[in-house]
KOLDODREN-656059 format. One record per residue (C-alpha): residue number from 1; residue in three letters; z, y, x. Coordinates in nm, 3 decimals, padded with zeros to 5 digits, always signed. Layout:
[atom NUM ALA [Z Y X]]
...
***
This chain:
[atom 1 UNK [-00.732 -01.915 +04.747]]
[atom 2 UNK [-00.774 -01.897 +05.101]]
[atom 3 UNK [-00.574 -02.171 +05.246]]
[atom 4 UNK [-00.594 -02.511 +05.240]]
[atom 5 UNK [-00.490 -02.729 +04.934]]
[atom 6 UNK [-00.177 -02.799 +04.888]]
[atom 7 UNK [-00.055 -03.172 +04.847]]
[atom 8 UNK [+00.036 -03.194 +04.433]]
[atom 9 UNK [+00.301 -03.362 +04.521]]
[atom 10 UNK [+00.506 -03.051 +04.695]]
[atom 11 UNK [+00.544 -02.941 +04.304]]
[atom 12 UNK [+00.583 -03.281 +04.159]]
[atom 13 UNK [+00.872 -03.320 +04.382]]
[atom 14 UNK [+01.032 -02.966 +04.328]]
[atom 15 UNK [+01.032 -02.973 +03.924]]
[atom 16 UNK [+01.165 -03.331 +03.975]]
[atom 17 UNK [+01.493 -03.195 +04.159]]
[atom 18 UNK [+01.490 -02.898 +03.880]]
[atom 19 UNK [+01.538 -03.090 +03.609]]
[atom 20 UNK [+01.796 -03.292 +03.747]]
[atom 21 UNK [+01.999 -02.970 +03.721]]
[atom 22 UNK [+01.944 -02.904 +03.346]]
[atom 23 UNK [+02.140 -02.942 +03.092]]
[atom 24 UNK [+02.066 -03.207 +02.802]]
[atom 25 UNK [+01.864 -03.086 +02.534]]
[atom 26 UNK [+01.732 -02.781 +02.763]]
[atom 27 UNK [+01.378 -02.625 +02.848]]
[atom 28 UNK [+01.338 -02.389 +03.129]]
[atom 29 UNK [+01.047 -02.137 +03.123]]
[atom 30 UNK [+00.901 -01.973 +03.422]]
[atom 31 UNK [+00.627 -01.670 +03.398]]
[atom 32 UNK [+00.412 -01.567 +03.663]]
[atom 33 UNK [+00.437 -01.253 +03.809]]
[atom 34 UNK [+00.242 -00.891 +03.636]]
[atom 35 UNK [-00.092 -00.786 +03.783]]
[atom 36 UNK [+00.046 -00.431 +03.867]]
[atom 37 UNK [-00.144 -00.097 +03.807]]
[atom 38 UNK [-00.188 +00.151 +04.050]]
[atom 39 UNK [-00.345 +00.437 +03.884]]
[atom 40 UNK [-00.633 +00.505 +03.636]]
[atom 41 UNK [-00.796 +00.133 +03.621]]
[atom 42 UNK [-00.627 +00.047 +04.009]]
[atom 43 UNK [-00.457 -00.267 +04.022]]
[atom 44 UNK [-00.220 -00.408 +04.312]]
[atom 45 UNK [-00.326 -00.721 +04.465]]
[atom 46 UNK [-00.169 -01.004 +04.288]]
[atom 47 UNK [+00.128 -01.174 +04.449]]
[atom 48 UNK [+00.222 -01.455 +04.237]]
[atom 49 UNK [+00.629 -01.552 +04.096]]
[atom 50 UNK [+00.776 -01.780 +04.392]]
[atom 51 UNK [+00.952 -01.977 +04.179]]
[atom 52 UNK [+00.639 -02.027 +03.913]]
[atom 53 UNK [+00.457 -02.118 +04.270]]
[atom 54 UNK [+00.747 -02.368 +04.436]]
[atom 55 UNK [+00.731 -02.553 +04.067]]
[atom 56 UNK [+00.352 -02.540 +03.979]]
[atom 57 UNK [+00.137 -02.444 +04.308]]
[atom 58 UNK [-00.026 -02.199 +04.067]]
[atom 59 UNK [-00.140 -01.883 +04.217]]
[atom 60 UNK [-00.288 -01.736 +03.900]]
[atom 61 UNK [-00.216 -01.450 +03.685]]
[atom 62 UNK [-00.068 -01.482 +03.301]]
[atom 63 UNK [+00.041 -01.860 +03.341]]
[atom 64 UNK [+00.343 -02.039 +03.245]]
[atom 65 UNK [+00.557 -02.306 +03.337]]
[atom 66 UNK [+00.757 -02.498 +03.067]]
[atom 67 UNK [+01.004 -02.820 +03.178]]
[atom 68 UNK [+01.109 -02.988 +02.854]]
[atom 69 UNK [+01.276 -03.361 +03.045]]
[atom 70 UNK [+01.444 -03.449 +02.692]]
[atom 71 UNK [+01.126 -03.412 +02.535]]
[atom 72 UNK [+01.020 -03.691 +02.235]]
[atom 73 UNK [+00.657 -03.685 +02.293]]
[atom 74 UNK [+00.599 -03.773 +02.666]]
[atom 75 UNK [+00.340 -03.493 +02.678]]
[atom 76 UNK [+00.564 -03.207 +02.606]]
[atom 77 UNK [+00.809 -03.322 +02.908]]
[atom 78 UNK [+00.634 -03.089 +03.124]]
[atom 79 UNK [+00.369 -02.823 +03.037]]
[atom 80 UNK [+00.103 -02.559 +03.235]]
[atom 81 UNK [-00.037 -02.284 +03.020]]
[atom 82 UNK [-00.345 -02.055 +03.239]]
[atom 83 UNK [-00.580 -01.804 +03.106]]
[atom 84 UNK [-00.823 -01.934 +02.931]]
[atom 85 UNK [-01.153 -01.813 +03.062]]
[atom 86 UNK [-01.485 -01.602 +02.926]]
[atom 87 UNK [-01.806 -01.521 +03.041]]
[atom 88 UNK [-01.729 -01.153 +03.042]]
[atom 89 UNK [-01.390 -01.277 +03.270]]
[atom 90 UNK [-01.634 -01.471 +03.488]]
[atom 91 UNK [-01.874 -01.181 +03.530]]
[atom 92 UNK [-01.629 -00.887 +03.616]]
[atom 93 UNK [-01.325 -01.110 +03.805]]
[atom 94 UNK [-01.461 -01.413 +03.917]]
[atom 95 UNK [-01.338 -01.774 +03.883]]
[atom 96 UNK [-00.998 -01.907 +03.690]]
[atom 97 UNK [-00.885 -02.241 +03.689]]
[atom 98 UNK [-00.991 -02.493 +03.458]]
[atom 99 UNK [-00.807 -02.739 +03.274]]
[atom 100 UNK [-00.861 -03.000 +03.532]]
[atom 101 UNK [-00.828 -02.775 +03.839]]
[atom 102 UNK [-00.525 -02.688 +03.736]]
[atom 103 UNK [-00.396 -03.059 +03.666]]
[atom 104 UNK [-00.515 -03.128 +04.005]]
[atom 105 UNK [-00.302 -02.852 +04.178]]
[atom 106 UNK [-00.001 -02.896 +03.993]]
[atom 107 UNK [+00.045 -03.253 +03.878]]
[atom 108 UNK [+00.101 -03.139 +03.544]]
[atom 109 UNK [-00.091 -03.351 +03.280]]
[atom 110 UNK [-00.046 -03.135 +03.000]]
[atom 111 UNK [-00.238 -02.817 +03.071]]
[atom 112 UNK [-00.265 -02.541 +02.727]]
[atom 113 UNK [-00.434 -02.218 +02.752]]
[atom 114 UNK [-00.160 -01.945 +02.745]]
[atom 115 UNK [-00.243 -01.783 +02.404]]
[atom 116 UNK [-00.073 -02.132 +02.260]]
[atom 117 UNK [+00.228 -02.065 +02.435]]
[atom 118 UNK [+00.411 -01.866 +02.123]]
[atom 119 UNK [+00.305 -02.175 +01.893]]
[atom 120 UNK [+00.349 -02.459 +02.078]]
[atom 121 UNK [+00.700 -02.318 +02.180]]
[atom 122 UNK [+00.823 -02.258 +01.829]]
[atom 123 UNK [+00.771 -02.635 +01.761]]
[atom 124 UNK [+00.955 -02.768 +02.052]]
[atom 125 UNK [+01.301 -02.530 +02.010]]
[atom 126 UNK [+01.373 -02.722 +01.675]]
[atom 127 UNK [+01.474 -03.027 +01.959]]
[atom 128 UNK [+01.642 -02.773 +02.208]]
[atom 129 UNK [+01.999 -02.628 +02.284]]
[atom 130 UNK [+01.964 -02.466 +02.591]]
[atom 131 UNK [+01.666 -02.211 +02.700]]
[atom 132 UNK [+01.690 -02.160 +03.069]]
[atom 133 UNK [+01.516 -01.829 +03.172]]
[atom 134 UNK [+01.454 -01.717 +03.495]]
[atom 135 UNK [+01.522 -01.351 +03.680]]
[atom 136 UNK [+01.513 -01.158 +03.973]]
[atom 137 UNK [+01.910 -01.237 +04.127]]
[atom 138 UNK [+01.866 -01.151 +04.450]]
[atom 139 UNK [+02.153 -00.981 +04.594]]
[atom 140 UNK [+01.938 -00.731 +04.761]]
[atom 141 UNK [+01.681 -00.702 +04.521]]
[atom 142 UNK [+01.651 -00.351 +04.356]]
[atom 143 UNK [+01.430 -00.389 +04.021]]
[atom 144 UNK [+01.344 -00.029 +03.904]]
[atom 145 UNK [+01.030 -00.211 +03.697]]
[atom 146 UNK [+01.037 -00.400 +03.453]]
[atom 147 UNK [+00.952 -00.763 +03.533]]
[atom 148 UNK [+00.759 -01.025 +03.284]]
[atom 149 UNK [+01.062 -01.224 +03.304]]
[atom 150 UNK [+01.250 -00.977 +03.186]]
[atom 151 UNK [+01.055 -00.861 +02.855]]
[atom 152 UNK [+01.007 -01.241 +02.784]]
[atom 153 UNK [+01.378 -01.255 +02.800]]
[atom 154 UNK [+01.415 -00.937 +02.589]]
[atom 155 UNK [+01.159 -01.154 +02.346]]
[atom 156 UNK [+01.326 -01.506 +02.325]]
[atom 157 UNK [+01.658 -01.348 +02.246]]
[atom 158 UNK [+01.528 -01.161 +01.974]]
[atom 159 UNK [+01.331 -01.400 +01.821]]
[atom 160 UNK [+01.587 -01.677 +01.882]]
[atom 161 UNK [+01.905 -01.550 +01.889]]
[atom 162 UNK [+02.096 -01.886 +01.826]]
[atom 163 UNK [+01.948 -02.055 +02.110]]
[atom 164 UNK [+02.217 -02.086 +02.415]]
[atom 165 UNK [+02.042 -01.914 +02.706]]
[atom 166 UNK [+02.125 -02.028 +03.091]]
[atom 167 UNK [+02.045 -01.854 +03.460]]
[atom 168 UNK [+01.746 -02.048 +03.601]]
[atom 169 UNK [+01.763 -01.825 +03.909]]
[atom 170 UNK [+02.158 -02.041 +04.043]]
[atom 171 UNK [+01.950 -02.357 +04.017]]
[atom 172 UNK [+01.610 -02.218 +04.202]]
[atom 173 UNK [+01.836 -02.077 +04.477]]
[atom 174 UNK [+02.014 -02.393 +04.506]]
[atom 175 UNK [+01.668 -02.553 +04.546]]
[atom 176 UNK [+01.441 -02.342 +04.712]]
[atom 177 UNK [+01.727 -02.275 +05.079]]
[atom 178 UNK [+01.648 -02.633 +05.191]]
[atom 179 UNK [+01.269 -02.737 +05.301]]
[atom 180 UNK [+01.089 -03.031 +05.230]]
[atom 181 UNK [+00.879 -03.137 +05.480]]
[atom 182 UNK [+00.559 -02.975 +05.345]]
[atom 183 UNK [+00.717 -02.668 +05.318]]
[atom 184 UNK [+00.775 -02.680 +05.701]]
[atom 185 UNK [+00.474 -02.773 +05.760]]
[atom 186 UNK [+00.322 -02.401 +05.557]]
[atom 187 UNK [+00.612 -02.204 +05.696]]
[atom 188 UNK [+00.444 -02.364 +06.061]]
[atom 189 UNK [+00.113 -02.256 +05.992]]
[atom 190 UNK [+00.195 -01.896 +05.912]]
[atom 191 UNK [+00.382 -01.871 +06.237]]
[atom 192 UNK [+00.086 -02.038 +06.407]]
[atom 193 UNK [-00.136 -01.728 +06.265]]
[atom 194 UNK [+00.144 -01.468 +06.366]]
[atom 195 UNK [+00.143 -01.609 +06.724]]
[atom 196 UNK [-00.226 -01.551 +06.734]]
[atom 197 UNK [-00.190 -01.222 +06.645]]
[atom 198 UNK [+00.095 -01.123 +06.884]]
[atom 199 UNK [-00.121 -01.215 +07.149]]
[atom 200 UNK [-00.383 -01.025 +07.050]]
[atom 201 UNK [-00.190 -00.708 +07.017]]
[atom 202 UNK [-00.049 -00.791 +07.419]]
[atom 203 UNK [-00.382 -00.744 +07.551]]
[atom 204 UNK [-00.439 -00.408 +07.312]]
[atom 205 UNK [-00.118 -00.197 +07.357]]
[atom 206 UNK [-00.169 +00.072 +07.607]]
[atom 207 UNK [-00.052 +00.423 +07.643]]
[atom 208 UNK [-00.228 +00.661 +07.391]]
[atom 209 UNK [-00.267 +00.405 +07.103]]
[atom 210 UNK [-00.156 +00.448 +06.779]]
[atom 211 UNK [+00.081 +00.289 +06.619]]
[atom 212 UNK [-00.130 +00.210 +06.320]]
[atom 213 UNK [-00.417 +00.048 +06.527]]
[atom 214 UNK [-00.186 -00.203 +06.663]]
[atom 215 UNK [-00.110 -00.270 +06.233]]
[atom 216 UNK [-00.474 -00.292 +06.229]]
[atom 217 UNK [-00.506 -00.541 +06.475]]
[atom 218 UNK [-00.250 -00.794 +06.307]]
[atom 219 UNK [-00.440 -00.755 +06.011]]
[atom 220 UNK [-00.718 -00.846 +06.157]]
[atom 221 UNK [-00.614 -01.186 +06.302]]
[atom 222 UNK [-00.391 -01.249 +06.011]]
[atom 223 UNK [-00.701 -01.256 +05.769]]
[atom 224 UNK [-00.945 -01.421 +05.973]]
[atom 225 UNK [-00.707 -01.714 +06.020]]
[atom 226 UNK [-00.681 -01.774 +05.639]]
[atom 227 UNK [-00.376 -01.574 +05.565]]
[atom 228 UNK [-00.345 -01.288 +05.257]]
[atom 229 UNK [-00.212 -01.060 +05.499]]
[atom 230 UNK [+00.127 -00.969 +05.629]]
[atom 231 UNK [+00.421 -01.126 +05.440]]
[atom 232 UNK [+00.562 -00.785 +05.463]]
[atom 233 UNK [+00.517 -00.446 +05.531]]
[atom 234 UNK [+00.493 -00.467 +05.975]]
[atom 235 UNK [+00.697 -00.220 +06.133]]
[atom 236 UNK [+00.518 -00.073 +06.449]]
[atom 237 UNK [+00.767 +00.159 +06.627]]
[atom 238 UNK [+00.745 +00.312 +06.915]]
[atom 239 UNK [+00.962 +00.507 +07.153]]
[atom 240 UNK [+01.253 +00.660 +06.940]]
[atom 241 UNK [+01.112 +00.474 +06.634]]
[atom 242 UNK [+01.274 +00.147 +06.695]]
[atom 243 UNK [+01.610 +00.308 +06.642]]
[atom 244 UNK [+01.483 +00.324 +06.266]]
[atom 245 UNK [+01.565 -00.047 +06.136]]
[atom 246 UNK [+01.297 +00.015 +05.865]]
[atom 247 UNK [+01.018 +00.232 +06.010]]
[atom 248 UNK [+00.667 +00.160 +05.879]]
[atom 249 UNK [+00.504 +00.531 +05.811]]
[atom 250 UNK [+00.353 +00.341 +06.205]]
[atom 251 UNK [+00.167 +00.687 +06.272]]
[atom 252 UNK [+00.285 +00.763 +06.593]]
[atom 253 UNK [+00.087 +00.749 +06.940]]
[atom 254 UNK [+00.244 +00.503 +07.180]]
[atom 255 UNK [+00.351 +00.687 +07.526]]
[atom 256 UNK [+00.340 +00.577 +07.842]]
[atom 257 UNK [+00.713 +00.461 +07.979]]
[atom 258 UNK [+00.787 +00.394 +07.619]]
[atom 259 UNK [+00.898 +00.049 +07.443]]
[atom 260 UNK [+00.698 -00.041 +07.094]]
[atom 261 UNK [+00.898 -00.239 +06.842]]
[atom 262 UNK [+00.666 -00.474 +06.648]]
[atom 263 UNK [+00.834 -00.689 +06.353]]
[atom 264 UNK [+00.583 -00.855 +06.143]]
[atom 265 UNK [+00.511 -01.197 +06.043]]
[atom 266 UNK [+00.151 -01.385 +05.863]]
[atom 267 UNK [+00.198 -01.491 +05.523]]
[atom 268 UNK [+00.026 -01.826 +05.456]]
[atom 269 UNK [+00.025 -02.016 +05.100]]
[atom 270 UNK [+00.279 -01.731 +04.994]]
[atom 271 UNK [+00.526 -01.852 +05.279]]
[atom 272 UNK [+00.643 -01.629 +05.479]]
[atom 273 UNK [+00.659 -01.584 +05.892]]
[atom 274 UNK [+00.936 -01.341 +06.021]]
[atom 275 UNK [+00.886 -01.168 +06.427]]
[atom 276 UNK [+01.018 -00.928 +06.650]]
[atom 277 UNK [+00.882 -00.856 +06.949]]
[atom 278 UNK [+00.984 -00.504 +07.176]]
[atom 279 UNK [+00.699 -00.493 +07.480]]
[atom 280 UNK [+00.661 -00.218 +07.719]]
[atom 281 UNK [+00.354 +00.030 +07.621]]
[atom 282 UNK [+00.256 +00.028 +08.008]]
[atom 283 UNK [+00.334 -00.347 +08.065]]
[atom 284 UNK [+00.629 -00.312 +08.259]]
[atom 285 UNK [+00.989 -00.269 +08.144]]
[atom 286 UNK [+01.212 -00.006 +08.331]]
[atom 287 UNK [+01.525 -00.114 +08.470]]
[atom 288 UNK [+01.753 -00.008 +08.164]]
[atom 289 UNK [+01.482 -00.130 +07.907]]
[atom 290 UNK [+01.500 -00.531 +08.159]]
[atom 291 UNK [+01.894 -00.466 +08.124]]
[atom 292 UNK [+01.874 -00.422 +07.718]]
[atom 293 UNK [+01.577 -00.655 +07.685]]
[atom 294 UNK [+01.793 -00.934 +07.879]]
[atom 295 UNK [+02.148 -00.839 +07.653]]
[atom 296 UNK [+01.923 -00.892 +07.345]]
[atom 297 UNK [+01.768 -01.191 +07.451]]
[atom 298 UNK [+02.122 -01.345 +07.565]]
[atom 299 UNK [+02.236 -01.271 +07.240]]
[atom 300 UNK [+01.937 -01.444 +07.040]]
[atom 301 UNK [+01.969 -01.740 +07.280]]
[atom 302 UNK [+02.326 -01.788 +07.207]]
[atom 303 UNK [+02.277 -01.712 +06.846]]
[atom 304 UNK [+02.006 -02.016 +06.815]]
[atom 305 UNK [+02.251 -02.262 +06.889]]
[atom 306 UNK [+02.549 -02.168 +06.593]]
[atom 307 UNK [+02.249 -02.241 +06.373]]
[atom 308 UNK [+02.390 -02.575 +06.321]]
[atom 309 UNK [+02.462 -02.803 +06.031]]
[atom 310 UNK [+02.823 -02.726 +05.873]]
[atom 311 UNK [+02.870 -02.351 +06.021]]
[atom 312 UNK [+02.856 -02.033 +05.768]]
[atom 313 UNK [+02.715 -01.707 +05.792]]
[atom 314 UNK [+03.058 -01.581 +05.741]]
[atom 315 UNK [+03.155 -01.773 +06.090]]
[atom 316 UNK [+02.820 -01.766 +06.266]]
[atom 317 UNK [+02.801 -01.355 +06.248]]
[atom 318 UNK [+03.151 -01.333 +06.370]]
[atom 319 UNK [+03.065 -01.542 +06.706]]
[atom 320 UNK [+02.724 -01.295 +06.714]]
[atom 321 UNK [+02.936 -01.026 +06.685]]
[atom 322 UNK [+03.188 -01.129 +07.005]]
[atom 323 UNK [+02.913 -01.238 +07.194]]
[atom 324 UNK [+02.738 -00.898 +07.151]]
[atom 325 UNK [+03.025 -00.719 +07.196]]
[atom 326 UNK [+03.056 -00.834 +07.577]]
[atom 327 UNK [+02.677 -00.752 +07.653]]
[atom 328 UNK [+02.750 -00.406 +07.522]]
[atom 329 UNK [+03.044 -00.399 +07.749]]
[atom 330 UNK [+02.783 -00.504 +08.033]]
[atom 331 UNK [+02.573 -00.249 +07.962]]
[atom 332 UNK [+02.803 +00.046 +07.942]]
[atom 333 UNK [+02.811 +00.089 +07.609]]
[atom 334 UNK [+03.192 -00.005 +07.509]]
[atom 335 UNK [+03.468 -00.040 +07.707]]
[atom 336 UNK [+03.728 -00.312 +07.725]]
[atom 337 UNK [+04.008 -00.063 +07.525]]
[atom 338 UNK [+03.789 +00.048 +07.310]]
[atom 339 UNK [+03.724 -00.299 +07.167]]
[atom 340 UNK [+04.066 -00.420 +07.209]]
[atom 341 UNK [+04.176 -00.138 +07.031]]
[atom 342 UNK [+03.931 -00.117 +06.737]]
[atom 343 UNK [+03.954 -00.173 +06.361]]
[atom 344 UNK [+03.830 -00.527 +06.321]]
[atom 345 UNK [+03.712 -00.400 +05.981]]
[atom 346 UNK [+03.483 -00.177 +06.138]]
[atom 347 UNK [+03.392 -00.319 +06.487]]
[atom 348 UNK [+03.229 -00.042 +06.731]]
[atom 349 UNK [+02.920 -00.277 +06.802]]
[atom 350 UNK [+02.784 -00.197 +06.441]]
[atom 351 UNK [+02.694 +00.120 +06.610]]
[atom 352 UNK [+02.445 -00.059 +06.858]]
[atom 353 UNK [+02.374 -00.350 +06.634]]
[atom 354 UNK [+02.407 -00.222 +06.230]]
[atom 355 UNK [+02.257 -00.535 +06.104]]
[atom 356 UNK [+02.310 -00.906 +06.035]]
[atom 357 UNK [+02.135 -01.134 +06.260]]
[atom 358 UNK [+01.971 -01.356 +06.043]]
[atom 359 UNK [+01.847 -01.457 +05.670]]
[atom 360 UNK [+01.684 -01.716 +05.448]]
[atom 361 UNK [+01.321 -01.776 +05.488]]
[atom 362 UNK [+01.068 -01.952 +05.273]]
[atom 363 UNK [+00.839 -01.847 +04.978]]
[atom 364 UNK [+00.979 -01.499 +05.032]]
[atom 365 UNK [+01.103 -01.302 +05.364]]
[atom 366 UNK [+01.435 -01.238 +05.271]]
[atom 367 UNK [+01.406 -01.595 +05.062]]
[atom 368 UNK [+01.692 -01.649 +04.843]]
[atom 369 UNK [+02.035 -01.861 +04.893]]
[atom 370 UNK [+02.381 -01.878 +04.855]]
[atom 371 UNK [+02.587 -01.691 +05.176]]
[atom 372 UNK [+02.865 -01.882 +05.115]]
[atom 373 UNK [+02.681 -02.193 +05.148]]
[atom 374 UNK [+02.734 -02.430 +05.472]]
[atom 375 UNK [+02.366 -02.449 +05.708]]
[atom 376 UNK [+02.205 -02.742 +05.544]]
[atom 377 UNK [+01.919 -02.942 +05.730]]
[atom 378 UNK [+01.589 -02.786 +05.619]]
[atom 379 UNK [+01.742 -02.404 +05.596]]
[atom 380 UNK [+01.510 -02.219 +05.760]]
[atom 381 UNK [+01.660 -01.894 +05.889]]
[atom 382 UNK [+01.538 -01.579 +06.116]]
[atom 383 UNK [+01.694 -01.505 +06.408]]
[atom 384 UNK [+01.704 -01.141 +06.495]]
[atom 385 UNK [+01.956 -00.962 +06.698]]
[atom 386 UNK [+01.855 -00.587 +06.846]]
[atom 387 UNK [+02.030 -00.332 +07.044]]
[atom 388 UNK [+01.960 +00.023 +06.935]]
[atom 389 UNK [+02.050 +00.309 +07.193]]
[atom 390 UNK [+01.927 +00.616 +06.974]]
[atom 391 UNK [+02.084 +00.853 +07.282]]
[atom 392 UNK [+01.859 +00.646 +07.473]]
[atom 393 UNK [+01.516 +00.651 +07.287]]
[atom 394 UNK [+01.545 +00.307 +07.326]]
[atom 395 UNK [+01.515 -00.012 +07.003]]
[atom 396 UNK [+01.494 -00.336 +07.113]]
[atom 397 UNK [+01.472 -00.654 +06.916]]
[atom 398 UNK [+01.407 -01.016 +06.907]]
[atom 399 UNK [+01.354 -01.257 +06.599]]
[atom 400 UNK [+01.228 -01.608 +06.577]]
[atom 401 UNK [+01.245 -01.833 +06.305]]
[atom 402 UNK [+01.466 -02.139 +06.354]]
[atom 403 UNK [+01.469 -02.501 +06.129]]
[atom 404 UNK [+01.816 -02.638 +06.111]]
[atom 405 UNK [+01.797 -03.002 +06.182]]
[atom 406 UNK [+02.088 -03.287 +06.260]]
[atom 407 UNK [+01.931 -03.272 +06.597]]
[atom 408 UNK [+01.986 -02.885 +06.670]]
[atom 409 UNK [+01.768 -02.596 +06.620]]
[atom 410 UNK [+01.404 -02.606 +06.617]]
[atom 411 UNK [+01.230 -02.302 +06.726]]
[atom 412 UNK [+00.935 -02.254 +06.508]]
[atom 413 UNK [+00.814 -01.982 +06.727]]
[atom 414 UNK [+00.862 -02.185 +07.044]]
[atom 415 UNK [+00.538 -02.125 +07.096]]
[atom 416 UNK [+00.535 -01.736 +07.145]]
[atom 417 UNK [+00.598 -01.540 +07.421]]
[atom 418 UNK [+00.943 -01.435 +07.454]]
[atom 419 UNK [+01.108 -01.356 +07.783]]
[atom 420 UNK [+01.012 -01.047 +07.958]]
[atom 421 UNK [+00.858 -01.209 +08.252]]
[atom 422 UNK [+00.588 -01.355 +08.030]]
[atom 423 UNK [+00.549 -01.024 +07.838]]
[atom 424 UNK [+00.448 -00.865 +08.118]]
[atom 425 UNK [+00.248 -01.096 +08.266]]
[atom 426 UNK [+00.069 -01.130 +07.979]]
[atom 427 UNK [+00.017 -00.778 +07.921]]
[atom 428 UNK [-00.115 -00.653 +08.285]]
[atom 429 UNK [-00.326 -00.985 +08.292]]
[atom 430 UNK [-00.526 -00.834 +07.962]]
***
């Protein structure tokens, strides 16, 4: 891998709070993630199960994860099965862990090579009740592809039908929205590299370049700085663009007068960074782009501080949605009647601002957790609100990503640029 080692005891720690969760007499089973095909002998690059990773550190392909706390034989309490490796392995992929390398990642003493899984499971569900098996339950998620998870489940309820079977993926969400220190710590690093790269871009962007060579520039600092690449597909858009929330064909050539919308973030140890930034193509802002710029910005700011212990999404995008409302006011947009008069089931600012202003982030970008759960200290969440004049050719908006504490938000993007001042002075200095 390319970033640093990872403390064992990150995983230790995080199958120590799982099984605390389980039922008595249980085993829970976790699969890495497919290697997935492209076409003829194509493969995807492998991007490993976050929940096999948050329990094992193990960022290899065809291993598995099995807790068994009730477990007679102290050896079988927790079990790592990898790939066992060959000489013709070695010669056309490279490296796979060993035995030891493995123990030393993931704390696990009992490591198996994965074609004993089917055996050595068959023994150990004469002393079980309860199978906990994991899936994909995020609310957004749309799964058109079968997962490994999901034929394993298909498997084990075939070939043990009298087993009880339990979610895995209630408990991991329950888990995985609060931070442990370490995981800060990653989440920090990846927003150190994104930084980095956001300054690089301010001293590229210029009238006449493309959209796709500003991508290319991210990528560039992202890798060199021990990152995989982006923890998501960056959206680079450009004049009209940015009034697509989801842009990314990023083939456009940036014009002079214009705005560019870039939202991207560094991936590091499969965490996940989250930015927006909106920066004049010429280096200076207009005087309706300062006025939207500044509404967005007010918003953010105000936003930041609901991110508190003990407040809801529920409450906190109500209070976004108020304050937003009055900049919108400010800026022409609505008027006083209109609002007072509106159906508070479909507010008019959803026209300017047609997203939620923040989300979960961790092992994944859009990392999972309960919305009906109070803030918690160690949530991590983005920040993101964004005005969107389509009339207007103009998309503008913000996103940090903020650590709830009992002390107040911390800003884990302090760091970057952010008001519009420093934009442009950054931007005519390069």
């Amino acid at each position: 891998m390319r970033y640093a080692p990872i403390p064992q005891e990150l995983f230790t720690r995080n199958r120590h709070n799982l099984v605390k969760h389980l039922k008595h007499s249980s085993v829970a089973i976790f699969n890495s993630n497919d290697v997935m095909p492209t076409n003829a002998d194509g493969t995807m690059p492998f991007r490993q199960n976050s929940d096999l990773f948050y329990l094992s550190g193990i960022d290899q392909e065809k291993s598995i994860l099995l807790l068994f706390p009730d477990a007679r034989d102290e050896r079988m309490k927790e079990i790592l099965f990898v790939r066992e490796t060959n000489d013709h392995i070695l010669k056309w992929e490279g490296y796979k862990l060993t035995k030891e390398q493995a123990r030393e990642v993931s704390g696990i003493k009992t490591i198996l090579w994965t074609h004993e899984f089917k055996s050595v499971l068959h023994t150990l569900l004469s002393e079980v009740e309860h199978v906990y098996l994991n899936s994909n339950e995020h609310p957004r998620a749309v799964v058109e592809v079968e997962s490994r998870d999901a034929r394993f489940m298909k498997w084990m309820q075939q070939q043990y039908p009298l087993h009880k079977y339990e979610r895995a993926a209630p408990l991991m969400h329950l888990l995985r929205a609060v931070k442990s220190e370490q995981e800060i710590e990653l989440i920090q690093q990846a927003c150190k590299i994104t930084e980095k790269a956001f300054r690089r871009v301010l001293g590229f962007i210029k009238p006449g370049v493309m959209e796709y060579e500003i991508e290319a520039e991210l990528y560039h600092e992202f890798i060199r700085n021990r990152s995989r690449g982006p923890a998501y597909q960056p959206i680079i858009a450009s004049g009209a663009n940015a009034c697509i929330l989801h842009y990314v064909d990023n083939n456009r050539a940036c014009k002079d007068g214009e705005l560019v919308l870039m939202d991207f973030g560094a991936e590091y140890a499969n965490y996940a960074s989250d930015l927006t930034r909106t920066v004049p193509v010429n280096g200076k802002f207009t005087k309706r782009q300062l006025e939207v710029y500044d509404s967005v910005l007010r918003v953010m700011k105000a936003a930041t501080q609901m991110l508190v212990p003990g407040n809801t999404l529920r409450q906190y995008h109500q209070f976004v949605g108020t304050v937003m409302e009055n900049e919108l006011m400010q800026l022409g947009l609505l008027s006083e009647s209109d609002v007072r008069n509106q159906d508070p089931q479909k507010p008019l600012y959803r026209k300017y601002f047609p997203h939620g202003t923040s989300h979960h982030l961790g092992l994944d970008v859009h990392d999972v957790g309960d919305k009906h759960r109070a803030f918690e200290e160690g949530m991590v969440f983005t920040c993101e609100p964004g005005i969107y004049i389509k009339e207007e050719g103009i998309g503008i908006r913000l996103e940090n990503d903020i650590l709830i504490t009992g002390n107040g938000p911390v800003d884990l993007m302090a760091n970057i640029p952010l008001d519009a001042e420093s934009i442009e002075r950054l931007m005519q200095k390069a």
